[in-house]
C-alpha positions, -999 to 999 in steps of 0.1 A, spaced: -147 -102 99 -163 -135 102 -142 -168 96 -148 -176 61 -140 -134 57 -109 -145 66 -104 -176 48 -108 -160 16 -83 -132 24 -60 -154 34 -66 -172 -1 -64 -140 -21 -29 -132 -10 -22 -174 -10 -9 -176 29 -17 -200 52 -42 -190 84 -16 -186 114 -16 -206 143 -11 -174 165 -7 -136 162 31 -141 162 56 -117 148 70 -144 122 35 -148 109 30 -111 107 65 -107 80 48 -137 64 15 -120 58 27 -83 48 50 -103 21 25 -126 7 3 -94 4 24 -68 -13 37 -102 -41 -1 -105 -44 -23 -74 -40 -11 -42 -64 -5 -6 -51 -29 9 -81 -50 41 -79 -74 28 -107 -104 34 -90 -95 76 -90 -94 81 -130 -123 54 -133 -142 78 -111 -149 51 -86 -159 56 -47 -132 49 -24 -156 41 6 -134 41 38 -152 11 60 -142 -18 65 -163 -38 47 -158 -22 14 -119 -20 15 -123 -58 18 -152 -63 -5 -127 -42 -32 -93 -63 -24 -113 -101 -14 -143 -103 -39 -131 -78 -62 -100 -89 -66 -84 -53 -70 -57 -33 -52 -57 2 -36 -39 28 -24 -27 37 10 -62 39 25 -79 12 8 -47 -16 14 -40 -9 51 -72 -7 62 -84 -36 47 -46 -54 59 -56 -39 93 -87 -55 94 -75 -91 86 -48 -86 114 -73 -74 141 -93 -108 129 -63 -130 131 -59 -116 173 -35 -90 163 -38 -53 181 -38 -33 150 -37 11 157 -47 33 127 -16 63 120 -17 90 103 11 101 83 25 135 64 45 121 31 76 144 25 77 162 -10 107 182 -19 120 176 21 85 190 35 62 172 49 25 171 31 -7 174 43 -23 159 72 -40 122 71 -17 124 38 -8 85 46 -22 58 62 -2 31 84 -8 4 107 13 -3 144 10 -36 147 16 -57 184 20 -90 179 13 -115 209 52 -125 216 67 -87 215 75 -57 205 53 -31 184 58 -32 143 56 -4 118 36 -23 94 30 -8 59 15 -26 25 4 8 15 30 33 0 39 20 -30 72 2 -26 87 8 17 95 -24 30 92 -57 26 89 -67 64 76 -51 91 97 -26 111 106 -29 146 86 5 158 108 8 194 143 4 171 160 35 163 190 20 146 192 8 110 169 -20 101 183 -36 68 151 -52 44 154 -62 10 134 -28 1 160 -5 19 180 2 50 150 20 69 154 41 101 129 55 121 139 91 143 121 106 168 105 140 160 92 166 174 63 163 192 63 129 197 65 123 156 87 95 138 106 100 109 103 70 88 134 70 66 149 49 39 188 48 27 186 83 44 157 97 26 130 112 47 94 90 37 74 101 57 64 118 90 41 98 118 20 110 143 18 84 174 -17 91 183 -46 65 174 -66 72 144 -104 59 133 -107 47 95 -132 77 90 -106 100 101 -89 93 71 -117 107 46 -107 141 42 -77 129 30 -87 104 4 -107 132 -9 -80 154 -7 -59 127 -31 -91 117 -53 -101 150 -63 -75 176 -57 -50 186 -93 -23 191 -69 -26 151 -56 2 132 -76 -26 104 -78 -47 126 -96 -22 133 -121 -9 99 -126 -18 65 -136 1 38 -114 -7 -1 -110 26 -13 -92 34 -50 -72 62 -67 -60 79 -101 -75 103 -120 -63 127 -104 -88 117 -72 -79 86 -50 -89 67 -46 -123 47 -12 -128 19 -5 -155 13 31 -158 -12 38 -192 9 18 -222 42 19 -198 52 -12 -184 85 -14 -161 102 -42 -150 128 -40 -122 150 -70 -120 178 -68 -95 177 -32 -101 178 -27 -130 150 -10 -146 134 -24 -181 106 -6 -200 84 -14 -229 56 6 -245 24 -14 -248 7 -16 -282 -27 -12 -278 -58 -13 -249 -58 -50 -257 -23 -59 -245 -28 -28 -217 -61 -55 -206 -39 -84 -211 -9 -72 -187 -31 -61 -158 -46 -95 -156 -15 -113 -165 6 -95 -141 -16 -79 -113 -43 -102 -113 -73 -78 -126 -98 -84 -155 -110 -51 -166 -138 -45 -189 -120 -11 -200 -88 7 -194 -85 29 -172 -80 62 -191 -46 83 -186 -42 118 -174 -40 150 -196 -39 122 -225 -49 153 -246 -25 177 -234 6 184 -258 38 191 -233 
């Protein structure tokens, strides 16, 4: 990424350019991101590309002003952080569903070694983990305002990533490629049995808590507590993404089996 590449990211999620690759400034960037940039799998159900390089993932969240999902946000996080002198390593993940761990390159995350210390699980792109990086090496609780995570060793060399005791997912150490990841965004943009094929989800964090637009559902969580209002037409659908998540769409995006009587 050239310099003024990295400018405007650092305008889109409104943080300052850090002096060094520090841990500090690493918790300051993953927050600014996830209270700026939505968790939203828009582009699937408008029958968009999602094109896995670089350039595109930050074309989409920079210029574009959109969000993504796990693919699209960490890669294009991972990017900015290898600009800013960070040594950023691609994982692949296996979410758990049901207590079983999903398919392979399932989930995207970033191990992130900042210039004054230890490794950090860092992770903008599942859709509500925590707020602040994880120290990777620590194997005892490590309290965030998302959770009490935990990470366990596996077998094989794998990591359990847990939260309040719950199983997330499963990581594989081993350095990944962006392109390595294709099969699986695939896998999630086409397949019926993807969940983000079969749901509508625009999601961010707040410094209450989260709001989440899915079709004419909005839900607000305020100190956890959950509030939800049915939106009464596309025109206030348009007006909350833009008011809320920051996107001006020409069209909503259309919902699921919107035909199908349960």
């Amino acid at each position: 990424m050239q310099s003024s590449q990295i400018d405007a990211y650092l305008r889109r999620i409104g943080a300052e350019r850090p002096t060094a690759p520090t841990a500090k400034a690493l918790r300051d960037l993953q927050l600014a991101h996830l209270r700026t940039v939505p968790f939203e799998n828009l582009s699937i159900h408008f029958g968009e590309d999602v094109v896995l390089s670089e350039d595109a993932l930050v074309a989409k969240v920079v210029d574009a002003r959109r969000g993504g999902f796990c693919y699209e946000l960490n890669g294009a996080f991972g990017a900015l952080l290898t600009a800013l002198g960070y040594d950023v390593t691609l994982l692949q993940a296996r979410v758990y569903g049901e207590g079983v761990p999903g398919i392979p390159y399932d989930h995207l995350a970033l191990l992130v070694r900042a210039a004054d210390g230890d490794p950090w699980l860092t992770d903008i792109g599942f859709g509500g983990l925590s707020h602040f990086p994880l120290a990777f090496d620590d194997r005892g609780d490590q309290t965030d305002p998302g959770g009490t995570f935990r990470l366990v060793d596996a077998a094989d060399g794998d990591v359990d990533v847990l939260r309040d005791g719950r199983a997330m997912y499963l990581l594989d150490r081993r350095p990944r490629a962006l392109r390595d990841f294709e099969a699986g965004a695939w896998y999630h943009r086409t397949s019926p049995a993807s969940h983000f094929t079969r749901s509508l989800v625009c999601s961010i964090l707040t410094d209450e808590g989260r709001i989440t637009l899915s079709g004419r559902k909005l839900t607000t969580t305020v100190g956890g507590e959950k509030h939800t209002t049915e939106l009464a037409d596309d025109a206030e659908v348009l007006a909350t993404y833009a008011k809320h998540f920051g996107m001006d769409l020409d069209r909503v995006p259309p919902v699921p089996n919107a035909d199908v009587k349960a």
